[in-house]
Steps between C-alpha positions, in 0.01 A plus 500: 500500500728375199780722390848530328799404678898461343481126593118413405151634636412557889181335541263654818294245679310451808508178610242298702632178669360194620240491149324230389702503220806719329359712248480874354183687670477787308609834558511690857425851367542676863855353539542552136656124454391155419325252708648156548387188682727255624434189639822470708491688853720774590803301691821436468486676112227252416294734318832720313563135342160434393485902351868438291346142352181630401648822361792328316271215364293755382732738317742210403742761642729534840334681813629614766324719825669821493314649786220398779652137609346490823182746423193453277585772246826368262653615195598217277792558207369282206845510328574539100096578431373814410210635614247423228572142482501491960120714415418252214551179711344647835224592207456896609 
C-alpha cells in the first residue's frame, strides 16, 4: 500500500468515482490499497486530476499517477517524502 521508491513513495489506492465528495475511505484490505472517493466522474481524466490535487494538497508534495490511468487501481509517486511522514499524514 505505501512503500519506498528512488523518487518518493508509491501510494496504492482504489478509487471510487462519481462520490459525494473526494475523500480518503479507509483501507481496502482484500486489494491491499487505500480507498478514495472522488467527486469528479471518470472522463476525459476527470477523476486522475481530482486524485493529483487532493494528494498534492495533502502531502504539500508533487504527485504524479505512475500506473492505473484508465483503471480503478493506481499507484501514485508522492515525490521527496518518505514513508513515515506519507503514513503520518494518511494517519496509518
Amino acid at each position: 500500500m505505501v512503500k519506498e521508491s528512488k523518487e518518493g513513495v508509491i501510494l496504492q489506492i482504489y478509487v471510487q468515482p462519481k462520490a459525494k465528495r473526494t475523500e480518503i475511505d479507509g483501507i481496502d484490505d482484500w486489494r491491499k490499497r487505500l480507498k478514495v472517493k472522488v467527486k469528479a466522474p471518470p472522463v476525459e481524466g476527470k477523476a486522475n486530476k481530482e486524485i493529483v490535487k487532493f494528494f498534492s494538497k495533502l502531502f504539500g508534495a508533487e504527485v504524479l499517477i505512475i500506473r492505473g490511468k484508465t483503471g480503478r487501481e493506481k499507484d501514485l509517486l508522492v515525490k521527496g517524502l518518505k514513508v513515515e511522514e506519507v503514513k503520518k499524514k494518511l494517519g496509518l
